[in-house]
C-alpha positions as CSV (number, residue, x, y, z in Angstrom):
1,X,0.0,0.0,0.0
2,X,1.4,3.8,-0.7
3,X,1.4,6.2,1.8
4,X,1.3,8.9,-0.2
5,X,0.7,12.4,1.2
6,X,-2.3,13.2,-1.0
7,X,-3.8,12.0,-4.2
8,X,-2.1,12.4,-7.4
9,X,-2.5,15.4,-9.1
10,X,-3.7,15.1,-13.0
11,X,-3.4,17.9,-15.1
12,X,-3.3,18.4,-19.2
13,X,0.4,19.8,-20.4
14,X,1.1,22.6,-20.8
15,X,0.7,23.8,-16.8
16,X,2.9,25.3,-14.0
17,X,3.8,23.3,-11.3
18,X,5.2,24.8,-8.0
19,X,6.4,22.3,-5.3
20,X,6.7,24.5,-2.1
21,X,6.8,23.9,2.0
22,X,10.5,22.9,2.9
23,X,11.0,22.3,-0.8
24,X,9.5,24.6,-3.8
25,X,9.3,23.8,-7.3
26,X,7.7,25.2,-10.3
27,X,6.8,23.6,-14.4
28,X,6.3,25.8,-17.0
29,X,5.5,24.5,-20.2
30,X,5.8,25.2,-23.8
31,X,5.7,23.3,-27.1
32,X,9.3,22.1,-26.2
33,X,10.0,21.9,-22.8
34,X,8.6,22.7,-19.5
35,X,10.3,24.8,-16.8
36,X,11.0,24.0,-12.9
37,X,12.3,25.9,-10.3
38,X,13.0,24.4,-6.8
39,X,12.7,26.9,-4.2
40,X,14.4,26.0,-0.7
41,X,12.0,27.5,1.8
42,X,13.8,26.1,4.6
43,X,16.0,28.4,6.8
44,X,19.1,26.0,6.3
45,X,20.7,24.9,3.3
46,X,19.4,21.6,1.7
47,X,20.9,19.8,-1.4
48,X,18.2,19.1,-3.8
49,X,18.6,16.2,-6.3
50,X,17.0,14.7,-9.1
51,X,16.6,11.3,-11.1
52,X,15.3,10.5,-14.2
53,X,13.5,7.0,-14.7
54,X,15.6,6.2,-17.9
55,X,13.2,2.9,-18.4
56,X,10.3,5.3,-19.1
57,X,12.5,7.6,-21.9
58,X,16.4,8.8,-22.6
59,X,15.8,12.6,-22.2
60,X,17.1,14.2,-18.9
61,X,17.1,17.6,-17.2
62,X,18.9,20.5,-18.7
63,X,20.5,20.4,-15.0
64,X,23.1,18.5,-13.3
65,X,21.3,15.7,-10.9
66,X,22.3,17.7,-7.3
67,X,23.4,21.0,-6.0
68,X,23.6,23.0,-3.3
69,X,20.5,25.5,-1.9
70,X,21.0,27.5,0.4
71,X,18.0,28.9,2.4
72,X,15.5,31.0,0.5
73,X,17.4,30.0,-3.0
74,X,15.9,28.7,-5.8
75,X,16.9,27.1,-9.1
76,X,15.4,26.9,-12.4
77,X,15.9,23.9,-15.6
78,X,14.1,22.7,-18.4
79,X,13.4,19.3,-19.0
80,X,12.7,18.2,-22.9
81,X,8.7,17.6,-23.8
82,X,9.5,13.8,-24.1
83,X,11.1,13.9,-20.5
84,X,8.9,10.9,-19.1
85,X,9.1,10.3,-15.2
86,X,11.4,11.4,-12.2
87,X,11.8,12.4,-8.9
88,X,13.2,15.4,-6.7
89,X,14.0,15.2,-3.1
90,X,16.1,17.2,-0.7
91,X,19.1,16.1,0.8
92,X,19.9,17.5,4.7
93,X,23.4,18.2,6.5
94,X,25.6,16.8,3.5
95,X,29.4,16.9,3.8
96,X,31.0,15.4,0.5
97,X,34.8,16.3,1.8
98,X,35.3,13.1,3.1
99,X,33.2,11.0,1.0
100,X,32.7,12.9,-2.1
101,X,30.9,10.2,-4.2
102,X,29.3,8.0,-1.3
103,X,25.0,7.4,-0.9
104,X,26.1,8.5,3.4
105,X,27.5,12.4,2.3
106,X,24.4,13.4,3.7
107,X,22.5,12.6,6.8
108,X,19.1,12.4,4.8
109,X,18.4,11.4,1.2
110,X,21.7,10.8,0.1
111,X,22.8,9.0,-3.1
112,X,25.3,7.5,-5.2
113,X,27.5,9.9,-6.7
114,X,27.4,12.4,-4.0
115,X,27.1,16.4,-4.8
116,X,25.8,15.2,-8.1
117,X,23.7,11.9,-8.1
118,X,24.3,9.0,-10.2
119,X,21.8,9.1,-13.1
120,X,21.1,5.3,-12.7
121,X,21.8,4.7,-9.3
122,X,21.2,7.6,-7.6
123,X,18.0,7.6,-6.2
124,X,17.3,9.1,-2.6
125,X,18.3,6.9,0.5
126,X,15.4,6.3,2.3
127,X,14.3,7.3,4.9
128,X,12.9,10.5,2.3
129,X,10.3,13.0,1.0
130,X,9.7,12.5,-2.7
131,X,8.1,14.8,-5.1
132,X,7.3,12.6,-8.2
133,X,6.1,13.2,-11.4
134,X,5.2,11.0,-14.7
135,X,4.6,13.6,-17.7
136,X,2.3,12.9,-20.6
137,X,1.1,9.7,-19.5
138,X,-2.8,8.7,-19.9
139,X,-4.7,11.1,-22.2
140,X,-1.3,13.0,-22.5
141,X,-1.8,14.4,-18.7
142,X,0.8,15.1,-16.2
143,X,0.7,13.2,-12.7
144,X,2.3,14.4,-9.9
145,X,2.2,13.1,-6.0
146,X,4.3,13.4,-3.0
147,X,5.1,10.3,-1.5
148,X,6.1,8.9,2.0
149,X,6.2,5.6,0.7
150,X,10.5,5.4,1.9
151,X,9.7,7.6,4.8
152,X,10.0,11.3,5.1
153,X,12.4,14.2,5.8
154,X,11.8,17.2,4.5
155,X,8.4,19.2,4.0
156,X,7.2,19.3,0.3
157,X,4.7,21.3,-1.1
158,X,3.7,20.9,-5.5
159,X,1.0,23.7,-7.1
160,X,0.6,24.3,-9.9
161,X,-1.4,27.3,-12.4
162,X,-3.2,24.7,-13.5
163,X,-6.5,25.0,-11.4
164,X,-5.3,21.2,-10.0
165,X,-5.6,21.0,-5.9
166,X,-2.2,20.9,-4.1
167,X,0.1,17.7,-3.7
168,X,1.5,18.5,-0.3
169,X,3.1,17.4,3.3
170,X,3.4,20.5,4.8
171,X,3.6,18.9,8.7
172,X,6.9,18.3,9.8
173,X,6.7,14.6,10.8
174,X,9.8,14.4,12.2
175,X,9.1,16.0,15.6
176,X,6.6,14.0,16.6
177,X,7.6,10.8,14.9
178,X,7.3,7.8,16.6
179,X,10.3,6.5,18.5
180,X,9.8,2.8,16.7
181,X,10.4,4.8,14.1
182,X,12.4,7.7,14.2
183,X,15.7,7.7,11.5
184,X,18.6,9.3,11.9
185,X,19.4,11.9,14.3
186,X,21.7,15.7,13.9
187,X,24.5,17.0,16.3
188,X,21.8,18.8,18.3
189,X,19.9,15.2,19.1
190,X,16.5,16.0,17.1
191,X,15.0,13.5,14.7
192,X,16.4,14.2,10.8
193,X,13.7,11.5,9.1
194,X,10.5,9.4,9.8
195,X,11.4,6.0,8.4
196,X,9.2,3.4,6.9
197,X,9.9,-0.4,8.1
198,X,8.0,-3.2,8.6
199,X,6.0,-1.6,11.2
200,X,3.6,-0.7,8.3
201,X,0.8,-0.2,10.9
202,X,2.3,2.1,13.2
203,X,3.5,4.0,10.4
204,X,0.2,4.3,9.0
205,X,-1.7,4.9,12.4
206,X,0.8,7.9,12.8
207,X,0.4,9.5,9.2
208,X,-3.3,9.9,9.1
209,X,-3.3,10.9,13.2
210,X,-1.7,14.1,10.9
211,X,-3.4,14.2,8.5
């Protein structure tokens, strides 16, 4: 069962996106491309990263596949009309001077590859917040969702100009996560992530006690 944070959003191309709480990102389309900017709307920096499912299609982000975003920034990239599926997460408290390429550079949502994430092995490590999206799929729509199915760590917000409702976990889960279930921890003691594991039920008691 997914525990996603709402329903999927389904809108007709071409629309603006905006996935916003800790994490903010926008989609503009055109005939060509469509346009995202990831907004940090933490007061921290995060490091947000992206990966392309290259079984659904070849075409990938006119942007590398991590950076750095330090509070209040924001980015923008196109991704090509054909670009099919992919997800974008934030990474917390990443130090890649030690490890520069390795999936534990960051205390949350790290991945192969480090800074930049490997574009076929670098999905998130759970536990994660994910904002995913599958573009012209059924009836040529867009689907977006934001999923807790590895977990969570970060707030994440998506809108859009489309007229579609909000994908969204605005509640930071962390601090009152469950301690069966609490992830890993920062220099200061507080809980970084919410992880998924095989208690499935206490998970899922806690998530719709929020929501």
């Amino acid at each position: 069962m997914s525990y996603g944070a709402s329903s999927n959003n389904i809108f007709t191309k071409p629309q603006l996106l905006i996935m916003k709480a800790a994490v903010i990102l926008a989609v503009a389309g055109s005939a060509l491309a469509r346009t995202f900017t990831v907004y940090n709307a933490c007061p921290f920096t995060i490091w947000p990263a992206i990966f392309t499912d290259l079984n659904a299609g070849s075409s990938v982000p006119a942007i590398e596949n991590g950076w750095e975003a330090p509070a209040y920034s924001k980015r923008s990239f196109t991704v090509p009309d054909d670009w099919k599926s992919g997800r974008i997460w934030g990474r917390t408290q990443c130090d890649f001077s030690k490890t520069p390429t390795g999936i534990k550079s960051c205390l949350t949502g790290g991945c192969n590859g480090g800074l930049v994430c490997d574009g076929r092995t670098g999905v998130g490590l759970p536990p994660v917040t994910f904002a995913e999206f599958t573009l012209g799929g059924t009836g040529q729509s867009d689907y977006t969702d934001v999923s807790l199915v590895d977990g969570f760590n970060l707030p994440v917000r998506i809108s859009n100009t489309g007229g579609c409702g909000a994908a969204e976990c605005t509640v930071n889960l962390n601090k009152d996560c469950p301690e069966a279930l609490r992830g890993p921890v920062d220099a200061n003691g507080g809980v970084a992530a919410c992880k998924v594991t095989i208690l499935s039920n206490l998970f899922t008691a806690f998530f719709k006690l929020h929501f």
